[in-house]
KEKE-3310 file (N, C-alpha, C; in steps of 0.2 Angstrom, whole numbers, plus 5000, padded with zeros to 4 digits):
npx = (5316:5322:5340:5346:5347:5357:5364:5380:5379:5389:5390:5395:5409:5421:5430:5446:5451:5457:5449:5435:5423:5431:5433:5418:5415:5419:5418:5403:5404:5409:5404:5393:5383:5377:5374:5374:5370:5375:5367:5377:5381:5393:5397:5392:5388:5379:5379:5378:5369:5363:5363:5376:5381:5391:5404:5416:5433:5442:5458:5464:5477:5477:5473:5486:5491:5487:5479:5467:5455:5444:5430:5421:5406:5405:5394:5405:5422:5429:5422:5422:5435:5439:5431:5437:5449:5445:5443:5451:5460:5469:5473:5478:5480:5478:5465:5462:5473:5470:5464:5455:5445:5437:5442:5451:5463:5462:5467:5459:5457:5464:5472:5469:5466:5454:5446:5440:5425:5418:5404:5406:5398:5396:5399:5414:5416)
npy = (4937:4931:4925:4934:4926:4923:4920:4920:4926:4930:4917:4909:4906:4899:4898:4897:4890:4886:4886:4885:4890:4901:4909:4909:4919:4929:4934:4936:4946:4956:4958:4955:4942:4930:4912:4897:4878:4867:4851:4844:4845:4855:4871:4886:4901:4914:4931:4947:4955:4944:4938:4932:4916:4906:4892:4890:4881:4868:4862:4865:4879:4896:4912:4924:4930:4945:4937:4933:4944:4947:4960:4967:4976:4988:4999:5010:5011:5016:5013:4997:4995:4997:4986:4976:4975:4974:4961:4950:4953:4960:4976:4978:4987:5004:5013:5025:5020:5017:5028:5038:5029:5022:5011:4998:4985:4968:4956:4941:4933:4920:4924:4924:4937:4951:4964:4978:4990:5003:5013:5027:5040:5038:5044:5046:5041)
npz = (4628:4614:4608:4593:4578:4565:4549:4551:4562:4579:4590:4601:4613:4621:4635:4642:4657:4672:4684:4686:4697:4700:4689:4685:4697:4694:4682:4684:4693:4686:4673:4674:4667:4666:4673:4669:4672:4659:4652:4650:4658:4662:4666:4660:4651:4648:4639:4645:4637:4632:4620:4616:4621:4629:4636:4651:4649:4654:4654:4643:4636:4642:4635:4634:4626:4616:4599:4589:4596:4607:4612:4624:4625:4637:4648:4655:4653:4664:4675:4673:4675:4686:4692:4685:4691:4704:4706:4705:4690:4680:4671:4655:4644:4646:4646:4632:4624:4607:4607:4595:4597:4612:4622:4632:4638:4646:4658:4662:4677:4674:4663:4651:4640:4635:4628:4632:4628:4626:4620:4608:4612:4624:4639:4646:4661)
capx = (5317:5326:5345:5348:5348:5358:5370:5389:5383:5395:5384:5399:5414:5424:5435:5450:5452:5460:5447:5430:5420:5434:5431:5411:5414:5425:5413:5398:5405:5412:5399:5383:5385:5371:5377:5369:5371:5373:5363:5379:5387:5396:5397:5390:5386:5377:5383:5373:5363:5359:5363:5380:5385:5399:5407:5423:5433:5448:5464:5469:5478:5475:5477:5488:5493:5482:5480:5462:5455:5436:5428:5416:5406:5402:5394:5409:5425:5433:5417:5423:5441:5441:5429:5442:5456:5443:5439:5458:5461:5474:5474:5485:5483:5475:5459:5466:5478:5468:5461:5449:5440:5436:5446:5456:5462:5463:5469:5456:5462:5466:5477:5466:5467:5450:5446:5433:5424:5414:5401:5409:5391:5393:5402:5420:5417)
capy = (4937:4923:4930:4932:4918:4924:4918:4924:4929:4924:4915:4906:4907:4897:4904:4892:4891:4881:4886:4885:4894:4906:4911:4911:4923:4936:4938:4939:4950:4961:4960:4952:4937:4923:4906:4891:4870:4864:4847:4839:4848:4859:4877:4888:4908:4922:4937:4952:4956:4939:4935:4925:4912:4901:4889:4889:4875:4865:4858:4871:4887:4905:4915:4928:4938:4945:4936:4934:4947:4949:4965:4965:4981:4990:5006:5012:5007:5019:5006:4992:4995:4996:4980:4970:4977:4971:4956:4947:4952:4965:4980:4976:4993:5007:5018:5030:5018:5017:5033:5040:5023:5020:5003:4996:4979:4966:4949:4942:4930:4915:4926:4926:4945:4952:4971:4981:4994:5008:5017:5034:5043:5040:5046:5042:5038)
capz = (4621:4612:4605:4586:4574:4558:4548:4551:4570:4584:4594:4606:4615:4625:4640:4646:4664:4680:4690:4685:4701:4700:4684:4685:4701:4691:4674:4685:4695:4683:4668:4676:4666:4669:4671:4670:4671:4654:4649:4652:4665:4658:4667:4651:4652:4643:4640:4648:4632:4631:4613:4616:4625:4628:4642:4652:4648:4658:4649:4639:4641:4641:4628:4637:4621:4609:4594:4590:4604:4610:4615:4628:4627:4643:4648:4657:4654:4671:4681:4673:4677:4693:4693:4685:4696:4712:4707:4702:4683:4679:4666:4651:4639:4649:4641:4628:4620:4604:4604:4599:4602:4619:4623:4637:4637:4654:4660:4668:4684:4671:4659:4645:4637:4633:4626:4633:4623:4626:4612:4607:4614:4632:4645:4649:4667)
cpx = (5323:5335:5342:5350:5350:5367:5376:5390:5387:5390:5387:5406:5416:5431:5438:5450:5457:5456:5440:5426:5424:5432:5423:5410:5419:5420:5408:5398:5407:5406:5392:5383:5380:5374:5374:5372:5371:5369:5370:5382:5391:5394:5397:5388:5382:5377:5377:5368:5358:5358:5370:5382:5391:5399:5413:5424:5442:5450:5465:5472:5476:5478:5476:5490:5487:5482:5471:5458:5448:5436:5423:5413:5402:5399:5398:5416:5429:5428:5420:5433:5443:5438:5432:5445:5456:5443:5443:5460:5464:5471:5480:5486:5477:5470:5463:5473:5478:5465:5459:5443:5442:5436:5451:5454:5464:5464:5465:5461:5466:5473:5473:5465:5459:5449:5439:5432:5419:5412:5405:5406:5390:5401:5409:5420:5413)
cpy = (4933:4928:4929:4926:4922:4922:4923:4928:4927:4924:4912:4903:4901:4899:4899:4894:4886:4881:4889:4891:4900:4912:4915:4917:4930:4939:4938:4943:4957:4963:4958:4946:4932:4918:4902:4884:4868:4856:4841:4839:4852:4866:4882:4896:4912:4928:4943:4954:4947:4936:4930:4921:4906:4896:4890:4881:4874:4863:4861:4879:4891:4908:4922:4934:4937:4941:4937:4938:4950:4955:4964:4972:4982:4998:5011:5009:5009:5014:5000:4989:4994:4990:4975:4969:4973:4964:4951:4947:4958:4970:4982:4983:4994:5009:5022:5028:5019:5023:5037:5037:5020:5013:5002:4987:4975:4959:4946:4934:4924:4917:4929:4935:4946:4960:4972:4988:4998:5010:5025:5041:5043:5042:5043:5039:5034)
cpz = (4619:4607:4597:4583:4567:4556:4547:4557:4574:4588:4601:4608:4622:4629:4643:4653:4668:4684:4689:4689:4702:4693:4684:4690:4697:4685:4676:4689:4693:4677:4668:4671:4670:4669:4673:4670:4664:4653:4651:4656:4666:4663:4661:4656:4647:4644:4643:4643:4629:4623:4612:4622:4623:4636:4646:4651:4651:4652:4644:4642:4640:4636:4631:4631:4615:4603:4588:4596:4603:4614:4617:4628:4635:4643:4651:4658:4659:4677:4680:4674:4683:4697:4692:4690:4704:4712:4702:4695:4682:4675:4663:4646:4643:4644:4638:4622:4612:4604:4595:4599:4609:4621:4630:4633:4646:4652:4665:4672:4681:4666:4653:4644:4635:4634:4630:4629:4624:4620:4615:4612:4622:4636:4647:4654:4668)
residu = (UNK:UNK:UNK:UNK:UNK:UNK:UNK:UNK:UNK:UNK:UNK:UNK:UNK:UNK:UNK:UNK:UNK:UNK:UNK:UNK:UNK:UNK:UNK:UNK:UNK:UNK:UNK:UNK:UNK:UNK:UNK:UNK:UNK:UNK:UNK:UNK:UNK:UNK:UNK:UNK:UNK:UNK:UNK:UNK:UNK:UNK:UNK:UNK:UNK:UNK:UNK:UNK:UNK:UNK:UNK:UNK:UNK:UNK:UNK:UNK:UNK:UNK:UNK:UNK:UNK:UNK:UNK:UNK:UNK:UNK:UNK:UNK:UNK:UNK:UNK:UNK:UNK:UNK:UNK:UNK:UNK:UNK:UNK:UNK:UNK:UNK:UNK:UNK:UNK:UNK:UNK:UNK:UNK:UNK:UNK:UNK:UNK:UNK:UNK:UNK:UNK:UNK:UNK:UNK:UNK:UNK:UNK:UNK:UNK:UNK:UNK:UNK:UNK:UNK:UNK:UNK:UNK:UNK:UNK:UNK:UNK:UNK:UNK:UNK:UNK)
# end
């Protein structure tokens, strides 16, 4: 199934890095994350639904503090917590900060900050 084509969707992200293969080993490990060769070389991904993609990209920094901040939704954010934690990315605001939307935030191995988000309707754990 080909993603969404409409205007005003987000269709792509770029994710700073140091460490290329480190990175791709942390987002497919943690959210399943496809990654592919781009056309010109380029280390490129899409998301587990398979409607956005993006790149990692060297020579720039991390965006350690919130400013703009992406949510990544998951079906658990207690499974996805303990996958960051495994697989070198900290947790920076626990579950329950935001309540009563189900939110955590993390630093994955580069620094960059990103939310994760559970729907209301499932399960805490």
């Amino acid at each position: 199934m080909a993603p969404t084509r409409a205007n005003g969707k987000i269709c792509y992200l770029e994710i700073p890095t140091a460490d290329i293969p480190r990175s791709v080993r942390f987002y497919q490990a943690v959210f399943g994350w496809q990654v592919r060769q781009r056309g010109d070389g380029a280390t490129a991904f899409d998301d587990g639904a398979g409607e956005v993609s993006g790149a990692w990209v060297t020579g720039r920094p991390s965006s350690p503090v919130p400013g703009l901040l992406l949510y990544v939704m998951v079906d658990s954010i207690a499974r996805t917590v303990e996958a960051v934690t495994a697989h070198g990315g900290r947790i920076v605001q626990p579950l329950g900060v935001d309540a009563p939307e189900l939110t955590a935030r993390f630093a994955d191995p580069d620094g960059n900050v990103l939310g994760l988000y559970q729907e209301p309707n499932q399960p805490a754990g």
